[in-house]
MDAnalysis code that builds the backbone (N, CA, C; Angstrom):
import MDAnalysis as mda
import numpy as np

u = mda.Universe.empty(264, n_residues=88, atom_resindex=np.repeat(np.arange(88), 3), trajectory=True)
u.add_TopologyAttr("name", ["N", "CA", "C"] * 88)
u.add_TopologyAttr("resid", np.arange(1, 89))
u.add_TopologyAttr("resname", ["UNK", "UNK", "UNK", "UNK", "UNK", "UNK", "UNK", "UNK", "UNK", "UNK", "UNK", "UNK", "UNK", "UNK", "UNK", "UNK", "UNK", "UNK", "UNK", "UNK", "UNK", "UNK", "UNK", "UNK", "UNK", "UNK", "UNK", "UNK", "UNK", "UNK", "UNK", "UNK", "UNK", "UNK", "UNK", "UNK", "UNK", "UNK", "UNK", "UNK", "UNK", "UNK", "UNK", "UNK", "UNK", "UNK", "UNK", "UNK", "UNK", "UNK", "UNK", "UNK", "UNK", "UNK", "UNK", "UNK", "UNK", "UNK", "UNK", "UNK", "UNK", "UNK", "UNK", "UNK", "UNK", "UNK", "UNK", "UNK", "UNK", "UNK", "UNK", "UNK", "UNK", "UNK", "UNK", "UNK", "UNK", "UNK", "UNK", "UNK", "UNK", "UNK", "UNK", "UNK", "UNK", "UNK", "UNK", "UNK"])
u.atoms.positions = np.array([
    [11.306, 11.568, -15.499],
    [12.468, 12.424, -15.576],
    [13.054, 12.304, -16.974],
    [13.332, 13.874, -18.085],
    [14.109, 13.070, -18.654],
    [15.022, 12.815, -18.722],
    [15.860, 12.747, -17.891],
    [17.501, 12.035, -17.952],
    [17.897, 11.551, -16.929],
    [18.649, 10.699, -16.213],
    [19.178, 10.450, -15.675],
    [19.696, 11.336, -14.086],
    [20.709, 12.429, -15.082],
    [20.905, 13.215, -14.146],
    [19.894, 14.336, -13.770],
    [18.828, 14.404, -14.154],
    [17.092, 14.489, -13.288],
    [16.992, 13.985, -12.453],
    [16.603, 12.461, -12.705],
    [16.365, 12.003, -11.729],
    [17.327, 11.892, -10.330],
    [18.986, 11.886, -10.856],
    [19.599, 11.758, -9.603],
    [19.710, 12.863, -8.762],
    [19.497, 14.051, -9.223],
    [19.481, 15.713, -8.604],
    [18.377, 15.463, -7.885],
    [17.143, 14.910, -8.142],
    [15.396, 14.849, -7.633],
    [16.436, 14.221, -6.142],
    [16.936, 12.955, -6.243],
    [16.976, 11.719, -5.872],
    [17.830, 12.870, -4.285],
    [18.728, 13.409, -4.593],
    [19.811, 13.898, -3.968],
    [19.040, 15.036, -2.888],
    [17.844, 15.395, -3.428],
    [17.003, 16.255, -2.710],
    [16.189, 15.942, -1.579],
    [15.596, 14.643, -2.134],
    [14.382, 13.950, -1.000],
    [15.519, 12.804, -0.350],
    [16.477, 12.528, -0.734],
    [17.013, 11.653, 0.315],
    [17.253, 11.667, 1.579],
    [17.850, 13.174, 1.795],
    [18.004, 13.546, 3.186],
    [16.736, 13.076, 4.546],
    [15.491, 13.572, 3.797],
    [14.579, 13.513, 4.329],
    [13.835, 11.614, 4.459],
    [14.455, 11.078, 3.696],
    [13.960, 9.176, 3.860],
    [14.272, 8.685, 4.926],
    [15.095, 9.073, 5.873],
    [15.122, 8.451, 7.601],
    [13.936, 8.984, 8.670],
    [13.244, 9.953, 7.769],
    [12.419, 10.417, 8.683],
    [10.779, 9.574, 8.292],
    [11.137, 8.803, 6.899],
    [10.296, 8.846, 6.269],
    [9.012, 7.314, 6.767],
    [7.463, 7.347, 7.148],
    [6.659, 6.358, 7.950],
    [6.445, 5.416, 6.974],
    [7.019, 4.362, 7.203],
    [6.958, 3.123, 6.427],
    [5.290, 2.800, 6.380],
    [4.605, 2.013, 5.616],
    [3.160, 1.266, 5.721],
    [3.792, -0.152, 6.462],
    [2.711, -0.536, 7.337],
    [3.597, -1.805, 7.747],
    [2.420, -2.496, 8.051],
    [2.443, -3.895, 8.545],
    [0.946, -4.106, 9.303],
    [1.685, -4.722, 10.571],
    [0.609, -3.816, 11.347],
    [0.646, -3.330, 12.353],
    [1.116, -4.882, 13.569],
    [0.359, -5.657, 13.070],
    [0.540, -6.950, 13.667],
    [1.895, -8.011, 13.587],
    [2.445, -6.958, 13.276],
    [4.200, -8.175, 12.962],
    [4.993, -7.407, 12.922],
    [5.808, -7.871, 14.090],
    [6.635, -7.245, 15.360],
    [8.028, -7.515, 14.225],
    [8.710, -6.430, 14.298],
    [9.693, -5.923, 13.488],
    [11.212, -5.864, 14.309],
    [12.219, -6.319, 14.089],
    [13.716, -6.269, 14.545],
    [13.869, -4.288, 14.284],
    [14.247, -3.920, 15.186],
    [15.383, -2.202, 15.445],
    [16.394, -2.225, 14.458],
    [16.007, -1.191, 13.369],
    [17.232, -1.069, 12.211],
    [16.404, -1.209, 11.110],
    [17.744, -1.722, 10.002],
    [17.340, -1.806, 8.843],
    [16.362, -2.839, 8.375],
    [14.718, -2.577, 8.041],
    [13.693, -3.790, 7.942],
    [13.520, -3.474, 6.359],
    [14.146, -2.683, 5.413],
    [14.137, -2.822, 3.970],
    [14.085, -4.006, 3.415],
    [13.530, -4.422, 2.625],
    [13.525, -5.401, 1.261],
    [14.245, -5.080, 0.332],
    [14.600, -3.642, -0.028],
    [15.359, -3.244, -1.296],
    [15.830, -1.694, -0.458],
    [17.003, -1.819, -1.275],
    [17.182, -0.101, -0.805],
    [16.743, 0.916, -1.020],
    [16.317, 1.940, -0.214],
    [15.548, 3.162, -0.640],
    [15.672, 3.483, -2.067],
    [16.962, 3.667, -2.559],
    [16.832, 4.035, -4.256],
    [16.330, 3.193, -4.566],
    [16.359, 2.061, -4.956],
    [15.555, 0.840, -5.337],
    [14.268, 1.145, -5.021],
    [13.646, 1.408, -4.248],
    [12.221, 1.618, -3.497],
    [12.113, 2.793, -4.607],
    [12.510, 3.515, -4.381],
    [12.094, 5.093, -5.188],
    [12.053, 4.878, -6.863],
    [12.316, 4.216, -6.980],
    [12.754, 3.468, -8.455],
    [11.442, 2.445, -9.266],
    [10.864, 1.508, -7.905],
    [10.100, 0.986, -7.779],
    [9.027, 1.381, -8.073],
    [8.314, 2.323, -7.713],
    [7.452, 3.355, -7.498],
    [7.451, 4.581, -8.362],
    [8.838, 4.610, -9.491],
    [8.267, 5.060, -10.414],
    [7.952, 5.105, -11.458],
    [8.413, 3.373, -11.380],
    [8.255, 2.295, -12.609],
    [6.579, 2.261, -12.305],
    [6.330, 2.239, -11.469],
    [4.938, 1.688, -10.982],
    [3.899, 3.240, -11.829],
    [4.334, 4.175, -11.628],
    [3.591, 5.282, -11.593],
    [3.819, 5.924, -13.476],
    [5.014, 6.027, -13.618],
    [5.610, 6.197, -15.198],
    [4.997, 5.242, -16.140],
    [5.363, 4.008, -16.103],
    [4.862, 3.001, -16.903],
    [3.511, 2.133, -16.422],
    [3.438, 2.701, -15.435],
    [1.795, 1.646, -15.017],
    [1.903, 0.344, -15.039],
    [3.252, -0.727, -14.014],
    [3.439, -1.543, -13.782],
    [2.562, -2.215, -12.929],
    [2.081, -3.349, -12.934],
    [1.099, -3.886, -12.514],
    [1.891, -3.947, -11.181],
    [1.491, -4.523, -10.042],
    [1.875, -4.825, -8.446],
    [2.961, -6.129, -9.152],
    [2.053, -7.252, -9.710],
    [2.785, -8.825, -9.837],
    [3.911, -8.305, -10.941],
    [3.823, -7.594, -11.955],
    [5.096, -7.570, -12.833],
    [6.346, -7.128, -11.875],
    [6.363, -6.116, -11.249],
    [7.286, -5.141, -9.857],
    [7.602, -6.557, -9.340],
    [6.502, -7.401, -8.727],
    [7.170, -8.474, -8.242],
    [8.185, -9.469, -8.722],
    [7.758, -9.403, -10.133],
    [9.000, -10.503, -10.573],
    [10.240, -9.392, -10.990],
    [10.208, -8.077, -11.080],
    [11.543, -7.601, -11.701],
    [12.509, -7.584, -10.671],
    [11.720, -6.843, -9.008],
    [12.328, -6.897, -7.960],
    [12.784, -7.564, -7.125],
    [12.092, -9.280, -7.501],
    [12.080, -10.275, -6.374],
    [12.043, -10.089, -5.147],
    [10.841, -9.828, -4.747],
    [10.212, -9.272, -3.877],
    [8.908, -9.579, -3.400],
    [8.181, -10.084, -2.230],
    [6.352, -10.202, -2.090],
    [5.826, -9.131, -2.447],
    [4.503, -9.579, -2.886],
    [3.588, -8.469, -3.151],
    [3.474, -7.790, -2.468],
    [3.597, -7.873, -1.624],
    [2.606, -7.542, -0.494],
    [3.733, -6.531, 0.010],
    [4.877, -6.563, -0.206],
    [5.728, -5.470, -0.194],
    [6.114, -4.693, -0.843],
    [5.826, -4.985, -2.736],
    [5.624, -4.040, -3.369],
    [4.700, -3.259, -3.033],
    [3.240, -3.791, -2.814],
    [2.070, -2.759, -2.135],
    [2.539, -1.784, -1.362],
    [3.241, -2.039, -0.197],
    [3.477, -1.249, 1.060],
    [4.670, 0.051, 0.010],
    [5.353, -0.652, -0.513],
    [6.666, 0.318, -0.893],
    [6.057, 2.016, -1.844],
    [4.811, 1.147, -2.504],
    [4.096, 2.290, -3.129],
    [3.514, 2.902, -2.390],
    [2.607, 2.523, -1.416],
    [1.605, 3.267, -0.563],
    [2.837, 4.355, 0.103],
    [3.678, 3.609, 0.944],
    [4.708, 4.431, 1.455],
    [5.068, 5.342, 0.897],
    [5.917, 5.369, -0.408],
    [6.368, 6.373, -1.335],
    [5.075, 7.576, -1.763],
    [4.136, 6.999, -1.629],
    [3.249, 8.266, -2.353],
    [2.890, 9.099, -1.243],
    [2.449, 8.456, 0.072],
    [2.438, 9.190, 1.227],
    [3.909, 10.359, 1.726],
    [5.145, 9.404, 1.491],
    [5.952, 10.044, 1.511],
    [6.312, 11.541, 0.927],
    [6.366, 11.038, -0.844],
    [6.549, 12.279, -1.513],
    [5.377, 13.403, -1.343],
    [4.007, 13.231, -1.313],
    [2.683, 13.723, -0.647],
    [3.476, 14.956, 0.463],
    [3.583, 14.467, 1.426],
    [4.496, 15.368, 2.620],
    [5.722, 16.136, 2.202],
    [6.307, 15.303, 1.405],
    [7.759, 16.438, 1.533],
    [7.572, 17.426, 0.114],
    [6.636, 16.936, -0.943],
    [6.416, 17.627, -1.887],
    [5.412, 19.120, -1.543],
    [4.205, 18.309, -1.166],
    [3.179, 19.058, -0.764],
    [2.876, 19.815, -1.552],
])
């Protein structure tokens, strides 16, 4: 994006649609009803486009976000599937 208020107009568009939106999860670990975020959706969306803009490795995301890998993984897979659908 280049500015800011780009990105927050983008941001203001697909948000509506992020409660609807299928997390990656594995399948085998039983999850609490509600909020199971690591970071907040903007944060997530942010994440993912540090990842995609600058070509952040998985482990660098990990130390900026403090966060497992293994949930940076999911947050990208998620997001690209995500925007994939609502972009189309």
């Amino acid at each position: 994006f280049a500015t800011y208020n780009h990105l927050m107009a983008f941001w203001e568009l697909i948000e509506p649609a992020t409660h609807r939106m299928i997390r990656v999860t594995n399948s085998k670990v039983f999850k609490e009803p509600g909020n199971t975020r690591a970071l907040p959706a903007i944060d997530e969306f942010f994440l993912f486009l540090m990842h995609l803009a600058l070509g952040l490795k998985q482990k660098d995301l990990v130390h900026r976000f403090q966060v497992h890998q293994t949930t940076v993984s999911r947050i990208i897979t998620t997001w690209a599937n995500f925007l994939y659908f609502v972009l189309g």
